[in-house]
C-alpha positions in Angstrom: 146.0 89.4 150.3 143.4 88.0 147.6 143.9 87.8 144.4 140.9 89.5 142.4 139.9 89.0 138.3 138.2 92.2 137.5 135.9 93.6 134.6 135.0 97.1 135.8 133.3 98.6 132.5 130.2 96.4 132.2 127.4 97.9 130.8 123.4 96.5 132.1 119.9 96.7 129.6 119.6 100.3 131.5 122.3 101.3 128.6 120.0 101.9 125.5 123.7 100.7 123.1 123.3 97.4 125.5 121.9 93.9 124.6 119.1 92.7 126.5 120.5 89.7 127.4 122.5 92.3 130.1 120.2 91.4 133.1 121.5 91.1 136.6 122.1 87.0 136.8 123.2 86.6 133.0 126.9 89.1 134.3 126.8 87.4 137.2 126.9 84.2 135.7 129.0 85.1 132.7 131.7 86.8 135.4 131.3 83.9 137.6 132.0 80.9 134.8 135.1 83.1 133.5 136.7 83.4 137.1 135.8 87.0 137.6 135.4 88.2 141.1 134.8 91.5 141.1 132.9 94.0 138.6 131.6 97.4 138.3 128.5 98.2 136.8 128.5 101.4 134.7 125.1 102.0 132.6 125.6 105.9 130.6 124.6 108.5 133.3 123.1 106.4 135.3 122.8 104.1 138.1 119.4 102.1 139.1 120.6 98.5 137.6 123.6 98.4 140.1 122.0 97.3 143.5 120.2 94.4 141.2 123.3 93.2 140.3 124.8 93.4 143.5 122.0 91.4 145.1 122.2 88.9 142.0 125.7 88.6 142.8 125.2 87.9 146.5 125.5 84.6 146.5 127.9 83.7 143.5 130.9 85.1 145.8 131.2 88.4 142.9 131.7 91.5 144.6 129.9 94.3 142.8 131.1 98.1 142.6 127.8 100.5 141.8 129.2 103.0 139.4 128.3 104.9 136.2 129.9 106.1 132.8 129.1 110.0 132.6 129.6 111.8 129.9 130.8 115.0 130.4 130.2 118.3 128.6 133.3 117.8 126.7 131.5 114.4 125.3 134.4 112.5 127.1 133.1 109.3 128.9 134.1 108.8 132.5 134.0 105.5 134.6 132.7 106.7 138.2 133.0 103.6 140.7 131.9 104.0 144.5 131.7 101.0 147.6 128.7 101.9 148.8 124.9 102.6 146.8 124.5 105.8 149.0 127.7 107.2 147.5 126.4 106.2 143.8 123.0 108.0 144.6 124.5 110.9 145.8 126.8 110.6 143.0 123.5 109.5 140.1 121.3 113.0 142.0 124.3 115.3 140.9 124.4 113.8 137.5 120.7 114.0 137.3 120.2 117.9 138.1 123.2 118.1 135.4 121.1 116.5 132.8 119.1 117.7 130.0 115.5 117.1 130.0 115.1 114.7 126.5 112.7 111.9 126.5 114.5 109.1 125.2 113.9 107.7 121.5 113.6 104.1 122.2 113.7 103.4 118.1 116.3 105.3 117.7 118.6 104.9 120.5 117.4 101.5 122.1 115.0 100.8 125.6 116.8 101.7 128.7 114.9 99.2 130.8 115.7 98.9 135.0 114.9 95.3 136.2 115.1 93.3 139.6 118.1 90.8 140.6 115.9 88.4 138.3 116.6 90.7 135.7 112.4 90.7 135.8 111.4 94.2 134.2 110.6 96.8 136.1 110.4 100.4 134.1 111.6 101.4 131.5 113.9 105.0 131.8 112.3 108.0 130.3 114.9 110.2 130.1 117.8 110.1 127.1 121.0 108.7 128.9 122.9 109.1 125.8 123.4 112.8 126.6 126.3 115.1 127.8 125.9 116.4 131.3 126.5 119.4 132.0 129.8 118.7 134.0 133.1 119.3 133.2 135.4 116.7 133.3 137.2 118.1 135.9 134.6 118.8 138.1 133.3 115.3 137.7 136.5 113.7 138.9 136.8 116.6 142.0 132.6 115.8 142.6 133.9 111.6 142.5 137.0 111.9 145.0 134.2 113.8 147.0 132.1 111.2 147.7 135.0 108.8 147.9 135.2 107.6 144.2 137.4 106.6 141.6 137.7 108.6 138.5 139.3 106.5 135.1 138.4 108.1 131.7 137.1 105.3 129.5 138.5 103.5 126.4 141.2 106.7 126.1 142.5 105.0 122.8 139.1 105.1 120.9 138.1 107.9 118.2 134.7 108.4 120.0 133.7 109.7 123.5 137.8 110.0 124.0 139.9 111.7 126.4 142.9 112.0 124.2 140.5 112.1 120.4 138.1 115.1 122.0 140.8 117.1 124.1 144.3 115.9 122.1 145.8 115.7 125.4 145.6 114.4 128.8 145.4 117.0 131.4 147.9 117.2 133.7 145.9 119.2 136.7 143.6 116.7 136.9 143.9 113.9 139.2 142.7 110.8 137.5 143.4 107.3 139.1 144.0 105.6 135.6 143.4 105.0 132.3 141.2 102.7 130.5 142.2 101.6 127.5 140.1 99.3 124.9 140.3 95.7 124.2 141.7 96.7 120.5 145.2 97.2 121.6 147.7 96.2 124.1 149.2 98.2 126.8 152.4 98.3 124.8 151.3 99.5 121.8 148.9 101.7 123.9 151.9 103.9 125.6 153.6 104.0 122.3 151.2 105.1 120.2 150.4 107.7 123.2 153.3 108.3 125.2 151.3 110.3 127.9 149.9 107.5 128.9 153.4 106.0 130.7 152.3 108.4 133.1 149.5 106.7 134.6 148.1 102.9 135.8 146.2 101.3 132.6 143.0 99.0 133.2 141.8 97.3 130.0 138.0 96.4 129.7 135.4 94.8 127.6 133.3 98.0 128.1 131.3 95.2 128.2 127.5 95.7 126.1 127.0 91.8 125.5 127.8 88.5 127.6 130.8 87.8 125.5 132.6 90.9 126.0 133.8 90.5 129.6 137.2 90.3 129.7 138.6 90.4 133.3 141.9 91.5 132.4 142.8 92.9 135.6 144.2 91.1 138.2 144.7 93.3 141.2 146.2 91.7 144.4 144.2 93.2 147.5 143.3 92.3 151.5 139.3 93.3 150.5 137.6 95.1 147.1 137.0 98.5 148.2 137.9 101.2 146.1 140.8 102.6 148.9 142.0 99.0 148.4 142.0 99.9 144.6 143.7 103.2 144.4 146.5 101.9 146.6 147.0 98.9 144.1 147.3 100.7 141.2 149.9 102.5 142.3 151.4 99.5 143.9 151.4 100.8 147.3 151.0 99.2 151.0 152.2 95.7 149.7 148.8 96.1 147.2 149.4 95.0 143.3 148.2 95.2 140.0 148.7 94.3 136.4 146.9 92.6 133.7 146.8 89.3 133.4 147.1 89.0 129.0 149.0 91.8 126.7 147.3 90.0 123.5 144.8 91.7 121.0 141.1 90.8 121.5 
């Protein structure tokens, strides 16, 4: 088994909320210097940053997860992680018949630019990411174990774009992998302020928009980073672990 740091909310300049300074060898290099092996890339509704970063990443020994944070028609964000980019574009081509057609306010909202491993621009996105889809959050997770992903709402502790704030409750018939909970809080005061939660494996992230906000709080013991590799972990199955590795307060 390998022992693997990992960040898996980190946000690229695609996000319109992100800095700029989120380019493919700036997270590689930030994750690298902090001991993080492994990360997920997860831009709002979309995708097209992720192979960048996996090919910045290529030769820093950081494994890279393509994923997305969807938000779902119930405005409840959803981290979607996948092994493979043909997964993720299967994954990003649902999602995009599922989206409305706005242009995107750059003044407003922020530039959703997509860039090269170099992080050297390439287009800017057209469309407004910071949009519900029209998918359900059920559906999502079903459409994500599909395609051989894993489902974790995001930040489940926050007022906004919240599991437990927007439906006051975590459903029960749906099959989520984990929980995300914020830097804000710790796991303890987490499961006691929301006892549901004791029910399920909880990953903290940075839900990281700037350099400084990786964490890599999440230590997960594994023989390779794959997202089967992953799922048994959590659950702390087939000699797999996982915990995190700090219960203090960022």
């Amino acid at each position: 088994m390998k022992s693997y740091i990992a960040e898996l909310h980190v946000h690229t300049c695609l996000s319109p909320c992100a800095e700029v300074e989120m380019i493919p060898p700036l997270i590689v290099q930030a994750a690298h210097e902090q001991g993080i092996n492994l990360i997920a890339i997860t831009d709002h509704n979309a995708s097209a940053n992720a192979e960048a970063v996996m090919r910045a990443a290529a030769e820093v020994g950081v494994t890279v997860l393509p994923g997305m944070e969807l938000q779902t028609v119930e405005e409840v964000h959803l981290l979607c992680l996948f092994d493979t980019l043909d997964q993720t574009r299967a994954w990003q081509s649902y999602v995009d018949n599922r989206l409305p057609a706005l242009e995107n306010d750059a003044e407003h909202f922020g530039d959703q630019f997509i860039v090269d491993e170099s992080g050297d621009f390439v287009r800017r996105e057209t469309r407004l990411l910071l949009v519900s889809a029209e998918i359900a959050l059920g559906e999502a997770v079903t459409v994500v174990h599909e395609l051989g992903g894993l489902a974790i709402p995001a930040h489940v502790d926050r007022k906004a774009y919240s599991l437990i704030q927007n439906l006051g409750l975590i459903p029960e018939d749906v099959p989520f992998d984990a929980l995300e909970i914020s830097r804000h809080l710790t796991p303890e005061q987490a499961r006691q302020k929301y006892p549901q939660l004791k029910l399920f494996p909880l990953i903290q992230s940075g839900d990281a928009h700037r350099l400084d906000e990786l964490l890599g709080k999440n230590l997960f013991r594994l023989q390779k980073p794959t997202i089967a590799e992953l799922k048994l972990a959590l659950h702390g199955q087939e000699g797999r672990s996982f915990r995190l590795r700090s219960t203090r307060t960022e």
